[in-house]
Structure formats: structure tokens, C-alpha cells
N, C-alpha and C positions, 0 to 999 in steps of 0.2 A: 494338425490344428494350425489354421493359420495366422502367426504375431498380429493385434490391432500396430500400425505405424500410427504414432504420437507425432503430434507436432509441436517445437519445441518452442517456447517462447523466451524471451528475453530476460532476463531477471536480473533486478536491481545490485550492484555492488553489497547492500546492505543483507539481501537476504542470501548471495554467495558466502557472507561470511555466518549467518545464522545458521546456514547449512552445516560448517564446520567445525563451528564450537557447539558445546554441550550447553543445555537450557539450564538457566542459572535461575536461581528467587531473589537475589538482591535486587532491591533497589526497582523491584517490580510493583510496589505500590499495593492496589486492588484491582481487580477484575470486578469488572460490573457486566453481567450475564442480564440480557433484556429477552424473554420469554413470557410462556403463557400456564396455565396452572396444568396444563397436559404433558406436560415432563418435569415442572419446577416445581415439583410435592415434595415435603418433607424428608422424604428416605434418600430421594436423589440429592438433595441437597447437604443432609447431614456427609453420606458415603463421598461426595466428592471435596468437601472441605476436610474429609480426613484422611483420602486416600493421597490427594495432592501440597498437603501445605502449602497452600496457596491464600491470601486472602478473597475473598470471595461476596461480592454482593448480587445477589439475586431478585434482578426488577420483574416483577411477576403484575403482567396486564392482560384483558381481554388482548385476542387476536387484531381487532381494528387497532386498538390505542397502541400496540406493539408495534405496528407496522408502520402507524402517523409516527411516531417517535422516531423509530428507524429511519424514516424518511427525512423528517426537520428537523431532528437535533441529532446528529449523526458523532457527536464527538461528546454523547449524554450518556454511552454505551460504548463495551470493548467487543465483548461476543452478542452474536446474536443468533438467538435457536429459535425457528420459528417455520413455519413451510414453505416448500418448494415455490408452490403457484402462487407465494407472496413475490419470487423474485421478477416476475414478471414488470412491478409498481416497484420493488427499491432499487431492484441493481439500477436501474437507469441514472437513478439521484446519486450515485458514486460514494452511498455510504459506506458499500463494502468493499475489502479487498480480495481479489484473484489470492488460492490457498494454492501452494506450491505439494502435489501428490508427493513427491521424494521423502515429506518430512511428516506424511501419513505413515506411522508406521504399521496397520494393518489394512493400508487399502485394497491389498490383495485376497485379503478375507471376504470382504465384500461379493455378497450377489450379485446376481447378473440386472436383480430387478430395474435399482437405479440408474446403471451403465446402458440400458440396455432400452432400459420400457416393458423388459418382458420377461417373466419367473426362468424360461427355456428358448433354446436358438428357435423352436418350432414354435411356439406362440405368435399371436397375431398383436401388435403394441393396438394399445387401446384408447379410445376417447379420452383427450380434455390434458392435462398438464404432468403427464408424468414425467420423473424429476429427470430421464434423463435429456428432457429437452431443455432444460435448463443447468444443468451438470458443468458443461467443461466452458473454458474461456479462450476463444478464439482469438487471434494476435489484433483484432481487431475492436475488442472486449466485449464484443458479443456475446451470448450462449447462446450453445447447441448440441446436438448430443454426437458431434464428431469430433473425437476423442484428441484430448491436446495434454500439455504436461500440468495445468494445472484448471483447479477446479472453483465454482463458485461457492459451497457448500458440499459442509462434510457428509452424507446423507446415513440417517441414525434410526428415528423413531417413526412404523408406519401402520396403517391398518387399513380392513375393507368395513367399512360401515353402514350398515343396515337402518332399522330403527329401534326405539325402545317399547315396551307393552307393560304396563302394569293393569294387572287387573284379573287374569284367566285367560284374555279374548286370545284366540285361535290364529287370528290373521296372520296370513305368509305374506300378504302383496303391499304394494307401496299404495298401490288404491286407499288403504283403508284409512290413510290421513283424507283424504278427502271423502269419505263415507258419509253422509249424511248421520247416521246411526250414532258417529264418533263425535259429533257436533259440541263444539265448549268441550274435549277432551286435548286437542292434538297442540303440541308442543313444536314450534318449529324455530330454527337459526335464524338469526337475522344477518349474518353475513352474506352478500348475494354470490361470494364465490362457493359457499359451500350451501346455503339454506335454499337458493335459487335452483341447485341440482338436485336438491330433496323434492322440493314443491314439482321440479318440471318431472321427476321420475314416476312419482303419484299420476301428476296429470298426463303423463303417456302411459303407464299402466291403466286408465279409466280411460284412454282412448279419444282424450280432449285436445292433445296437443301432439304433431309428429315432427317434434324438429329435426331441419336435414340433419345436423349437426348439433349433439343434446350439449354437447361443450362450448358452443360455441355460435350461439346467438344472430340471426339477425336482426335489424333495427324493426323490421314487421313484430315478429318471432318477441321481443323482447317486449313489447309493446302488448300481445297476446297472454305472455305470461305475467306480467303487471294486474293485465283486468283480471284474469284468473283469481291471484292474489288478494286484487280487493274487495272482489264478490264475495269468494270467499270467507274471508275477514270482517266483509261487511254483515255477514250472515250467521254472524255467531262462530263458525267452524273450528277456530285457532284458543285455546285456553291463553296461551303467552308466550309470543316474538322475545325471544332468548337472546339476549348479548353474552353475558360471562354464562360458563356452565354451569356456576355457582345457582343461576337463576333455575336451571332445567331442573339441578336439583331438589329443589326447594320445592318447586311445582309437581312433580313426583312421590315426595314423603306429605303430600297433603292426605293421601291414604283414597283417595278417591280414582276406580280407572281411568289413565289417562294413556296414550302415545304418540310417537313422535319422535325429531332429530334428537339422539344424543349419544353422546361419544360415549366411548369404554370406560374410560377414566370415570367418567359422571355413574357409568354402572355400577364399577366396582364399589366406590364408594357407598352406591345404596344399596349394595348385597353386606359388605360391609356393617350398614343397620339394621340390617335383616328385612329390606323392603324386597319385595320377588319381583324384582322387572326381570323383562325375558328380552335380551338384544335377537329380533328377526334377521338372519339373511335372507332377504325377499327373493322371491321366484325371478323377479326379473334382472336382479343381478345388483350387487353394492356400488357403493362411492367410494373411490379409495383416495385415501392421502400421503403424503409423503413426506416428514419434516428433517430438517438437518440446523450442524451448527455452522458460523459461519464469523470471519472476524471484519469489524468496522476498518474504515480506510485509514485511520490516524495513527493503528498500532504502530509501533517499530520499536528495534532495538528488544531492548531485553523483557519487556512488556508482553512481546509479541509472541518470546520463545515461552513465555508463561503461558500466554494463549494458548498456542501449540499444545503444550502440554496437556491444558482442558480439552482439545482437540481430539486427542487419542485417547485420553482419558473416556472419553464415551466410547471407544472403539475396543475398551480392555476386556469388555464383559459384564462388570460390574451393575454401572445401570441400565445394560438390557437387559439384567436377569430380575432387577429390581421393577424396571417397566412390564415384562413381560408377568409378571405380578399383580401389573396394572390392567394388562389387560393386553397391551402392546408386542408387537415385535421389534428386533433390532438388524441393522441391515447386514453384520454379519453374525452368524447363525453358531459359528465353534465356539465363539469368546461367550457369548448366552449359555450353551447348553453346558460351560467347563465350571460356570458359576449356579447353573441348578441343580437342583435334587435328581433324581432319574424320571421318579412320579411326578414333579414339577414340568420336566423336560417334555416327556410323552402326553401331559397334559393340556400344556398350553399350544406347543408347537407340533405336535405330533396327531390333536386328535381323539385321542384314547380315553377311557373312563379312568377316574379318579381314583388311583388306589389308597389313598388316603388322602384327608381331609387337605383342601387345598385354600392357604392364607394369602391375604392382600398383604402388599409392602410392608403393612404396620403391626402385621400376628394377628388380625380379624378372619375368624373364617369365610368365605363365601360361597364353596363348592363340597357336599359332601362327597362322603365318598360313593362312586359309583357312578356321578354325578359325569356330564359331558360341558365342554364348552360348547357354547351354541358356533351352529356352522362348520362344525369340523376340524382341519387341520392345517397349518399353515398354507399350502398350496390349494386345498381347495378351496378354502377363504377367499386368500388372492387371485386365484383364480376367477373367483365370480364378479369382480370389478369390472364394471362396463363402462365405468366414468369417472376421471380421477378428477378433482376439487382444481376447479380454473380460471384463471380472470380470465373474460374474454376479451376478444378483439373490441367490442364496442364497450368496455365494463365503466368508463365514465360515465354514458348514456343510463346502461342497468341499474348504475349504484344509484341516479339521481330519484329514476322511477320508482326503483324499489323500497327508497329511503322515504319518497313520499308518499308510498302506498300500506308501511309498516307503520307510519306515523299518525296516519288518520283516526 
């Protein structure tokens, strides 16, 4: 096997000595964690304010507001967990800082997924922002995913995402948001790095649109998918353009068939109230995302080893066995499986039918037994990702189109 060679960057006198000494709680104040409600739920939050004695504030906003935040008020926030293909729009703004891998203490545990782009050496890395082109910090403070001694984000919580179905309806394909049939049912994101790959996967699946590049837009291409958008829109087809998940959800327990974008987390919950949506992995393959934690540019000193601490602290086990609950995976796979059940373990990550009744984070049942997660088993989930969630090269132009074509 051949060693990756690192390359080494330079580091501050201050964090030569953070190196050395042990992470202390004094005089470390609070931690303010700015995230979104798809890792900052209740169980993860109670389990890390008692696993860490740490004080702990948790800013919990939609994806956009998380990221504007991130980006203008950069010293409003200590951690921030939130997705890869955001770092595209903040690393630049210099809110975060380069995390030193030495003081990861299970980055070895870690998959190949996010180093890599790819589950196995033999895979092909796939369309649109997987994290590890965004991963490591080159002496230049770029990223890239050619491996250096520190990183730009921890990488923690991820999925391949399909759509949701309430109702009975059968459909496998991404088509069937744009169905006629489905018209005043379909539920879609309005974020255009993730809702924009929803709508364009539909409209290549109905064989309306062949971008060269489904990740990656051109200004014709971009322009094509706008009018898509607003015909549609115009024409009744969209029940309601989703900001928070809070909203998908709501749209969903109105008890009437509906489908469309929505995350795991939004599932669980309405398995949760006993509503029966069914997450599709569509025939033509999911969206995948990738989230990690990451620290702002102003930590230091002893603040920072508290950071740290949260740091790892997602890396122990604990809240991927709690996310994987949710719905979610964690990017190392031993620390999960040493904190679940066996039937837990073989259920979410493996695949396998339910041998007993399987609960959400909070003791709600949602799977009986017998029962299967939809799509299979961790690899062939991720496996089926044909497009990971991505700002594009033109995504000011996208975001303006798309902003005024949701808002009509």
C-alpha cells in the first residue's frame, strides 16, 4: 500500500503550543454552534452538553440564513456545522479557520468517502461537490482534495437523497415531480444548490433537459432551467417552495397525497407521527450531501481547545449513533456501530429487515419489525449518487434567476 505524502504547512506558535498541552474548560466562556435543524435536534444537543461540560449555545437556522450569517457576522459564531458545498461561498470570506488533522483524534477512522470522493480505490468520484474537493487547505489557502496536514472541515453527517411519497403512489422516478397527474401535490427546496438538482434530475429523467454537466450549469443551461421552473410553477404543478424543513413538514401531515424534495430527518419525524411517507431511491440515481463541523477564524487560546473538543466529540460515536436514528450516517462507521444495538446496527447501516422494532432519537417507533429501510444498505445507498448538492461556477447568476422565479 502506498503512504499518501502530506504536505506540511506552517502553524502558528499558538497552536504549536495547543498541540502540547491538554484541553482545559477554564475561562472558556460558551461555545456558540451555528447549524441547521438536520443535526441540531434535541438528543444531539442534550448528549453533547453532557457528554462535554462544556457551555454550549446552539444557533439553529435554515441552510441560507446559516451560511449569510457565517459569511457577515463571522465573529457571531465559534463552530460551524453545516455542508461541504457551502464552503465553496464562505471559505473565501475568511470566516473559518484551517483545523490542524494531528488534534483530530479519530481522523483515521474516517472513510475513504470524504478523502477520496469515492466509497472504494475502484469507484469512479462523481458529479457536483463532493467534500473531498473541498477537504484539505493548501499553503496557499485554497482547497483541494490533495491531501495536506490540515483541513477545512471535520467531515461528520451524510446521505443520498431521493424524494418523499405520501399517499400509496408507486413511482420510482424523478419524473414523477413533474407528472402532470401529480399537479398541486410536489413539494420542492428552494435552495438552488440542492432544490435546483432536484428539479434538473426530474427534468432529465422526462427527457427535457441533457445538461453537459448536471452539477454544473451553464449560463444557456441555467436560463433553460429557470423557464422549466416557472412554467411549471406557473401551471399549478408545485404545492410549496420549502425554505426551513419545518415547512415540508407541515405540507406532508396535511394528510392529502403529496411528493417531493425532503430530507431524512423531515421523514423521520413524520414516521415518527405515524404519517407513511416512503423516501424513493429513484431509478436514476440520488443527490448526495455531505456535512462537517468546522471552527470560525477568531477562536484561540483556550476557547479553541474547547472547540477541539466539540470537534472530536462528533467523532466518538455518540452522535452518529443518535443521527443514524435519524436517518443519517456518520463518516466513521466503528465509533457508530460501538454505540448501537446489533439490530440497530444491521438495520440502518447494513440493510437488513428489522428484527425488532426500530425508534427515532426520541423512543418513537417508526419501523416495525420486519420492516426495511428504503434503498438498502449503506454502500448501496451511496452508491447510487450521481450528483452531490453544489454551488456552481455561475451560482450568483442561478441564485438571482432562481430567486425570481420561486417568488412570482
Amino acid at each position: 500500500m502506498v503512504r499518501q505524502q502530506y504536505i506540511s504547512l506552517v502553524a502558528d506558535e499558538s497552536d504549536s503550543l495547543a498541540l502540547r498541552a491538554p484541553a482545559v474548560h477554564r475561562a472558556t466562556g460558551t461555545l456558540r454552534i451555528l447549524g441547521t435543524s438536520v443535526t441540531q435536534i434535541a438528543a444531539v444537543k442534550d448528549a453533547a452538553k453532557s457528554d462535554l461540560g462544556i457551555k454550549l449555545d446552539f444557533i439553529t437556522l435554515d441552510g441560507a440564513a446559516a451560511q449569510q450569517r457565517s459569511a457577515l457576522q463571522p465573529r457571531s459564531f465559534d463552530v460551524y456545522d453545516q455542508w461541504f458545498h457551502d464552503l465553496d461561498l464562505i471559505w473565501p470570506t475568511g470566516s473559518l479557520q484551517p483545523l490542524q488533522i494531528e488534534r483530530l483524534l479519530r481522523w483515521n477512522e474516517i472513510n475513504d468517502l470524504p478523502k477520496t470522493g469515492r466509497l472504494s480505490p475502484g469507484n469512479p468520484r462523481l458529479a457536483g461537490g463532493d467534500p473531498s474537493h473541498q477537504l484539505y487547505v493548501q499553503l496557499d489557502g485554497s482547497l483541494s482534495n490533495i491531501p495536506t496536514d490540515k483541513i477545512s472541515m471535520v467531515p461528520t453527517v451524510h446521505n443520498a437523497d431521493g424524494f418523499a411519497v405520501l399517499g400509496g403512489s408507486d413511482v420510482t422516478s424523478w419524473g414523477a415531480l413533474l407528472d402532470p397527474k401529480n399537479a398541486g401535490r410536489v413539494i420542492l427546496q428552494s435552495d438552488p444548490a440542492i432544490g435546483a438538482l432536484d428539479m434538473l434530475l426530474a427534468l432529465q429523467a422526462t427527457g427535457q433537459m441533457r445538461p453537459a454537466n448536471l452539477a454544473d450549469l451553464s449560463l444557456v443551461e441555467i436560463d433553460a432551467l429557470v423557464d422549466h421552473l416557472s412554467r411549471y410553477r406557473s401551471s399549478g404543478q408545485f404545492h410549496s417552495i420549502w425554505i426551513d424543513e419545518s415547512e415540508a413538514i407541515k405540507a406532508m401531515m396535511q394528510g392529502a397525497p403529496m411528493l417531493g424534495s425532503l430530507w431524512w430527518s423531515g421523514a423521520i419525524r413524520l414516521k415518527a407521527e405515524g404519517v407513511p411517507v416512503r423516501m424513493v431511491t429513484p431509478l436514476e440515481g440520488c443527490r448526495g450531501w455531505y456535512g462537517g463541523v468546522a471552527l470560525a477564524a477568531h477562536l484561540a487560546g483556550h476557547k479553541r481547545d474547547a472547540a477541539y473538543e466539540y470537534l472530536n466529540w462528533w467523532l466518538d460515536g455518540v452522535p452518529g449513533a443518535i443521527l443514524a436514528r435519524n436517518g443519517a450516517y456518520m463518516a466513521n462507521h466503528s465509533a457508530v456501530r460501538a454505540n448501537l444495538s446489533s439490530y440497530e446496527w444491521d438495520f440502518w447501516y447494513e440493510g437488513k429487515p428489522a428484527s425488532e422494532a426500530i425508534l427515532d432519537p426520541e423512543g418513537h417507533k417508526i419501523y416495525e419489525v420486519g420492516q426495511l429501510r428504503e434503498g438498502g444498505s449503506y454502500y448501496e445507498r451511496m452508491s447510487k449518487v450521481v450528483v452531490w448538492d453544489k454551488v456552481m461556477t455561475e451560482h450568483n447568476y442561478l441564485m438571482r434567476r432562481w430567486a425570481h422565479a420561486i417568488r412570482k
